[in-house]
N, C-alpha and C positions, 0 to 999 in steps of 0.2 A: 602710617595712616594717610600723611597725603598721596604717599606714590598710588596707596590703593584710590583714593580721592577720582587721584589724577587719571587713574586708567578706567574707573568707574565713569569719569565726565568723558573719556575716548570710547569708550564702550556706546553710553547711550547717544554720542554726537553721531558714530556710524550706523546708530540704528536709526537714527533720525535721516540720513540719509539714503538710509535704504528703504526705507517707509517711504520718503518722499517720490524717490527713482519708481517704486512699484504705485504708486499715487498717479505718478507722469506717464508711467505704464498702461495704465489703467484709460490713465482721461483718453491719450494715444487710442485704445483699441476701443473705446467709444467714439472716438470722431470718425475713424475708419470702419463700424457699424453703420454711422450713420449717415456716411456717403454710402455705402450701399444699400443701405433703404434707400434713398434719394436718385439714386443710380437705376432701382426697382423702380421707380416713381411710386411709390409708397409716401404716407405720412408719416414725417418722424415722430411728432407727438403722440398720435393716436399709436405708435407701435410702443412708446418707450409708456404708454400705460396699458397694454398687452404684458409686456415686460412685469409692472407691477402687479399683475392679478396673477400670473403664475407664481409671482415669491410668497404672494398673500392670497391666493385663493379667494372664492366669491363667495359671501354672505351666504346663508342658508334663508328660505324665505319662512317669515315671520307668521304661520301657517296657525291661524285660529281654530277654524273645524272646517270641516268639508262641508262644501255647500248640499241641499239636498232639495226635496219638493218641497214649497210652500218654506224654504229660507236660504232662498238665493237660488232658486232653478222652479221655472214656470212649466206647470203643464197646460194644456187648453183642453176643455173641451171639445167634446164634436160638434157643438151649435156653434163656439170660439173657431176651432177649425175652421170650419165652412166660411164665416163669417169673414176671418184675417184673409182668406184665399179670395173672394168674393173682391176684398179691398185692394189687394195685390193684381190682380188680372187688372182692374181698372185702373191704376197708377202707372203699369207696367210700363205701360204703350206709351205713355208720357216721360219716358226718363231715358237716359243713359246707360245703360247694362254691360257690364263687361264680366265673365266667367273667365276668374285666372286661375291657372291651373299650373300648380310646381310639377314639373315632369323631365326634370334636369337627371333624375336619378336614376343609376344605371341599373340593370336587371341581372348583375353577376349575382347581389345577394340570394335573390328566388329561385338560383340555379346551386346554391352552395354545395347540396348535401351531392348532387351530381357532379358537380365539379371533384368532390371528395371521392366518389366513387370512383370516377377515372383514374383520379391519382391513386388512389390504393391498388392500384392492379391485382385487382382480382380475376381469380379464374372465373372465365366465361360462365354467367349462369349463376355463381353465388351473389346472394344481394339481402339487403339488409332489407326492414321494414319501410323504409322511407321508399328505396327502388322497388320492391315487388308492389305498392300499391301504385307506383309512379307507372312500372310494365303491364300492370292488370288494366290499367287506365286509359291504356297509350288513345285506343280509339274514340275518348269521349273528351281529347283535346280539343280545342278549336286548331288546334297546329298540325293535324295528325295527317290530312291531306295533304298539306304542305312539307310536311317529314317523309312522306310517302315518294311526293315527288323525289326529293334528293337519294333516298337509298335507292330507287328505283334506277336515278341516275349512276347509280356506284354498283350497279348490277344485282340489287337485290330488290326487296319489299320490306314493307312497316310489317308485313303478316308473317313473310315469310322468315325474316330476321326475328321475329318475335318470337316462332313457334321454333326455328333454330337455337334459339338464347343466345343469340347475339348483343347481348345488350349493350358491352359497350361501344359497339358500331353504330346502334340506334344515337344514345347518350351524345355519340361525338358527333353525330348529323344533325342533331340539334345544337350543337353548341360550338361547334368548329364555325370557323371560316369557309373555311369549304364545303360545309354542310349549310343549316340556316342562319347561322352564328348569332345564335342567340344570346352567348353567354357574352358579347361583348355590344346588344344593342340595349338601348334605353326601355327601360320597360313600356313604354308606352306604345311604344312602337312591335310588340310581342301579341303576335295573335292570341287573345282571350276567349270568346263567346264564336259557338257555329250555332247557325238556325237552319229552318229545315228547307229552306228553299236553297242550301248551298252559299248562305252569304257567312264570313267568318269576319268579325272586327274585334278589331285594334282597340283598348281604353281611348288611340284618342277619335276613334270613329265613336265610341260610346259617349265621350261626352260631348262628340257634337249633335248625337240625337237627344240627351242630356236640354242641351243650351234650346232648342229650339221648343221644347217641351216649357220651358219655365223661365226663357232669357231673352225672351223677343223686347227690344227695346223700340225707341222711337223710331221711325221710318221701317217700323217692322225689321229690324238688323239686328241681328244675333253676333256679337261681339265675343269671339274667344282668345287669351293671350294664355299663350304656353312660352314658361321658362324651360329652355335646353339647353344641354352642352356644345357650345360652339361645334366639335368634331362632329354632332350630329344637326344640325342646323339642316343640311340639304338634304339629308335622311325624312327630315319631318316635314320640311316643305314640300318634297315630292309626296309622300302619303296623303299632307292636308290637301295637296291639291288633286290628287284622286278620289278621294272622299270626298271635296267639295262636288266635283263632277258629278256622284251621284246623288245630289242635293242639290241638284241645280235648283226647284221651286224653291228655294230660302235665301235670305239675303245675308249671306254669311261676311264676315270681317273677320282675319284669324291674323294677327301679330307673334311677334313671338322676342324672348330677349333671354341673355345669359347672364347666369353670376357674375355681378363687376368686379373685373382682376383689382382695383382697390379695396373691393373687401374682404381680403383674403387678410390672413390673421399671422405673426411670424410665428413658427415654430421652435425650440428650444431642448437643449440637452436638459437631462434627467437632474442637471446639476442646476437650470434655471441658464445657461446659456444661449446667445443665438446657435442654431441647429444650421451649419456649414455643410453647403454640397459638396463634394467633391472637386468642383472646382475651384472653391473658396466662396461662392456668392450661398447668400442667405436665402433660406428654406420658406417659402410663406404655401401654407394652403389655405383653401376653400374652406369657408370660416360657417358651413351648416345651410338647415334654412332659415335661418336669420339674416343672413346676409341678404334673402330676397325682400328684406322691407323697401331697399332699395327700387328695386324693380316695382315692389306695388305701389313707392309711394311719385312712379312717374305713369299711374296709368291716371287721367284724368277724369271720372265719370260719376255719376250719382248713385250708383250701386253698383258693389264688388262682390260676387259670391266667390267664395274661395275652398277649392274641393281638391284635394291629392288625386294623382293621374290613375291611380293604382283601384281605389273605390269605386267603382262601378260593379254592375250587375247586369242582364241581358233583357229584356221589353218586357219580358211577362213578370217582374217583378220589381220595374221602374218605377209604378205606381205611389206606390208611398213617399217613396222619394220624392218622386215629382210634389207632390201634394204638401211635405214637410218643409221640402226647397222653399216653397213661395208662401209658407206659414213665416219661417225664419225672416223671411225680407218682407212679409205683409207686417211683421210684428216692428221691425225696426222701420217701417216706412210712416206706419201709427205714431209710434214714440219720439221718432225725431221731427214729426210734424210740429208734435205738443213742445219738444222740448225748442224751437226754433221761434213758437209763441211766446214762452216762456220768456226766451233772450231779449227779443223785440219790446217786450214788457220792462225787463230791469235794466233797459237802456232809458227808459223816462222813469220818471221816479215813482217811487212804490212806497206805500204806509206798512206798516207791520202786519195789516189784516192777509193784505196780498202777498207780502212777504211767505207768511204761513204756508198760505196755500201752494208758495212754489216750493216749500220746503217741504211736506204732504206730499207732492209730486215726484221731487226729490229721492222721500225714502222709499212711498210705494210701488214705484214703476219704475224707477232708475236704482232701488238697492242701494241704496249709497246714504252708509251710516255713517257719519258727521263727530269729528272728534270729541273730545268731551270738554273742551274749554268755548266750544262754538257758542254755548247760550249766552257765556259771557262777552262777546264781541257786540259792539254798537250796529248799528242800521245799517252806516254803510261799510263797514267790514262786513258784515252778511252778505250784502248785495254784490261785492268785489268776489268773496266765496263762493257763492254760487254759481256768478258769472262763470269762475276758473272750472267750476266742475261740470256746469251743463254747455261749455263751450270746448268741449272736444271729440275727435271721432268716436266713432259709436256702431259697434256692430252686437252682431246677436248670435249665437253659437248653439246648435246642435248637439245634446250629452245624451249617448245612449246610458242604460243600464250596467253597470259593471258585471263583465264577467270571466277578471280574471286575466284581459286581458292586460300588458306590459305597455306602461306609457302617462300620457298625463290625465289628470283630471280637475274637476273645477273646486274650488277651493276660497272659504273667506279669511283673508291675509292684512294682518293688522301693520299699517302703515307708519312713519317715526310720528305723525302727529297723532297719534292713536286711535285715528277711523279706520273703518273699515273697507275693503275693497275686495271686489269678487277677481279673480285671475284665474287662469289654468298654469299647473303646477307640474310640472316632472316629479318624478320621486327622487330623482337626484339632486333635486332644489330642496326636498324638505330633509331634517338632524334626523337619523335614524339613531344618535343616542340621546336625542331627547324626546322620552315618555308622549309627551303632550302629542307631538309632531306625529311619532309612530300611531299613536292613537286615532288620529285625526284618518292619517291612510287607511287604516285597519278600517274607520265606521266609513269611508267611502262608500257612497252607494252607486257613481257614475262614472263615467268613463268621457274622454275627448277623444270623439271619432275625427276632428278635423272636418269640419260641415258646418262652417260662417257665410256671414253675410256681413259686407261691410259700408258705411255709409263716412267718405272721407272728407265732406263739404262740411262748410260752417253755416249758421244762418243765415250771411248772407251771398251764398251763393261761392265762395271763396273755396280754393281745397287747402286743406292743412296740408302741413308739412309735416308728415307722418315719424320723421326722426327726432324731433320734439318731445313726442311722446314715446318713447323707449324706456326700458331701464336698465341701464351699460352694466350694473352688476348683478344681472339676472345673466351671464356667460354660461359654459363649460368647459371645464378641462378636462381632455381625452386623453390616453395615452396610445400611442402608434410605433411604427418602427420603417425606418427606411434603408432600405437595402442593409438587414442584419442589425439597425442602429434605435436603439429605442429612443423614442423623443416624448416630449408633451406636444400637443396640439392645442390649440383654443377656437372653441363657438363661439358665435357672437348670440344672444338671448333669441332665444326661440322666435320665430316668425308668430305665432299666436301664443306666444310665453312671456317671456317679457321685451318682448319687439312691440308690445302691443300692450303693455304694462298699465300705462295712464291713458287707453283710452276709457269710455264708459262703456261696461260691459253687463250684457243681457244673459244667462243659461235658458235656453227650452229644452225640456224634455222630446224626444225624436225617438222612434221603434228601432229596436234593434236591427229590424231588417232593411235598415238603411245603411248599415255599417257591414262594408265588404269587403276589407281590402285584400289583396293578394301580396303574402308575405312570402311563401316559398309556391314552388310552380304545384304542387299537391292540392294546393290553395284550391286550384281552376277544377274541382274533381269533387266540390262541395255542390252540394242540390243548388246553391243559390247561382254559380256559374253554371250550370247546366242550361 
């Protein structure tokens, strides 16, 4: 019995040591992590709680019902209409306006089903349904002149390769290098709309006739900021500055800025690992558009509409839009008037009567249901509540009709102190095995076109600090693969998801014919780009 004692205490003293070796192991290959974050000029903290949302995943959000008309998303009238535009024109001229525009994103996706088509080397002339309405189309591109030119270059035509079945000649003169290399510029930059006088623009020619329609700010200056990809930076400078040229009667202001290389997100093996290059340095990508809160929260101005590069339409059916644009910021320019009297007020002191009344204001026009232990709080805990709720940014959003389309929607999401708040939701935010949550999707009746208006000043004239109000576990994890390698990837909370979580949020109801985006190049062959 002792011998076995004895070798039973040698047994667990060497496992004690080998546990500890692989301990010392361990701390080792995180100090040498995290001189290489450091070495990245990365955050170590913010990356080593990257690290923890990929072991643990991110909350599902707490998804009460969908918002709808008349509880949680405003329609106006046509007298309202007229009236909120009326107010908006008159304000307009007096404020700061900047139209920021995410157009960082590249244009391989809208070219996918063609890029497949190349690669499958098909015989000349076979082509599935996506390409014969892509070849039936070719002429009612706004690119078709422009394609014309390059095959014409390469000894042929857009007609006469067409009616040869050359298609994938056409295909690769669209999207080569040598052709108009489409498939590796930024969408924004991709001929969209011809009109008939022979002029063809670019989305971002369209949203600078866009900004002049509905963004004239103070000193009559039309303020555009477009986020790009560094490699394309001199790409869009030369365009903006040809398209200024023929704008010269406007007073244009056009900036532009890139995802900051600190918000890029580490990347990670399948095993919750950091994800090593080949040469041994650690993996970080481009962490969504959430990362651009950054960018919105250094533009300085009293009104921010904020529109994807991609949505636009051609003049004979800008109308609405234009008209809905300046509903969206007459409506928030209304509200944040009221809600800035409000502040100035419970900064001197207030009786219960008055109190009411901003609580009244609170739920009718600002939607915001109030926990349920709130009646039991004293005078001045109300006053310090309300403070916190009517004192942050505040925009106003745009929900078309649902129809089917794939992406977020607005939704009332029950908070840990159990009020209520309006957000826009992903569907990958809300438990698809929970009953309630499925439910809520399923009685959806609207959609998030992505068509805000944001106001990032406090009452007194001060701008928030837009990272403030986030909500760090409103993320995503994606799964990717590099070179044959599958990894995780992580977003950081949506740019108008939860990047934008605890500001106070408005829905208006907006016509569907406001909502256009171009998702694949088939897209541009719809009556509304025509």
């Amino acid at each position: 019995m002792e011998k076995f004692i004895s070798a039973l205490r040698e047994c667990i003293s060497a496992s004690i040591v080998h546990i500890d070796i692989a301990k010392r192991k361990r701390k080792e290959m995180d100090i040498n992590t995290e001189k290489k974050i450091q070495q990245m000029g990365m955050n170590v903290s913010a990356v080593k709680e990257q690290m923890e949302y990929f072991v643990n995943g991110f909350p599902f959000l707490a998804v009460e019902k969908p918002a709808t008309l008349g509880d949680g998303i405003i329609r106006l009238s046509e007298g309202e209409l007229n009236e909120i535009n009326t107010y908006y024109d008159a304000q307009s001229v007096l404020l700061d306006i900047v139209k920021f525009v995410p157009a960082s994103g590249a244009a391989s996706r809208m070219f996918k089903s063609l890029f497949e088509y190349l690669e499958a080397d098909e015989i000349e002339g076979s082509k599935g349904e996506f390409i014969k309405t892509f070849i039936e189309g070719l002429n009612d591109f706004g690119f078709a002149d422009a394609l014309d030119t390059v095959l014409t270059k390469q000894g042929t035509s857009l007609a006469a390769a067409s009616a040869n079945g050359e298609y994938h000649k056409i295909v690769s003169a669209l999207l080569s290098e040598q052709g108009l290399n489409y498939g590796k510029l930024p969408k924004g930059l991709i001929l969209f709309h011809k009109y008939q006088n022979n002029e063809v623009r670019t989305p971002v020619a369209e949203h600078f006739e866009e900004g002049k329609s509905y963004a004239i700010g103070k000193g009559e200056t039309i303020k555009l900021h477009f986020t790009v990809s560094p490699e394309h930076l001199e790409a869009f400078e030369s365009h903006v500055s040809a398209v200024k040229s023929n704008m010269s009667s406007y007073n244009f202001e056009v900036s532009f800025s890139a995802q900051k290389k600190a918000t890029d997100t580490i990347a990670v093996t399948m095993e919750n690992q950091p994800f090593e290059n080949e040469d041994g340095s650690l993996l970080f990508r481009p962490a969504g558009h959430g990362a651009l809160l950054e960018n919105l929260n250094d533009i300085d101005a009293d009104l921010i509409f904020v529109k994807n590069i991609d949505n636009v339409v051609p003049d004979k059916i800008k109308a609405e839009t234009i008209t809905y644009k300046k509903a969206i910021a007459g409506l928030l320019l209304s509200i944040q008037k009221s809600i800035f009297t409000l502040l100035e007020r419970l900064d001197q002191s207030v009786d219960n009567d008055q109190l009411s009344e901003i609580e009244n204001f609170a739920k009718e026009k600002l939607q915001i249901r109030f926990p349920s232990d709130y009646s039991d709080l004293d005078l001045n805990r109300k006053v310090s509540y309300l403070k916190n709720k009517l004192n942050r940014p505040l925009r106003v959003c745009g929900m078309v009709s649902n129809t089917g389309e794939p992406g977020g929607g607005p939704y009332w999401v029950k908070e840990s102190d159990s009020s209520l708040s309006l957000q826009i939701a992903e569907t990958s935010q809300l438990d698809m095995q929970d009953d309630h949550s499925v439910n809520a999707l399923k009685s959806a009746t609207h959609f998030n076109p992505v068509d805000l208006v944001c106001g990032v000043k406090n009452y007194k004239g001060e701008k928030f600090n837009l990272l403030e109000f986030r909500d760090p576990k409103t993320g995503f994890i994606t799964h990717k693969s590099k070179n044959g390698r599958d990894l995780k990837a992580l977003e950081l909370p949506g740019l108008w998801n939860g990047a934008m979580a605890n500001w106070t949020t408005l829905f208006m109801e907006v016509p569907l014919i406001t909502f256009n985006p171009v998702k694949t190049v088939n897209d541009l062959l719809r009556d509304e780009h025509q």
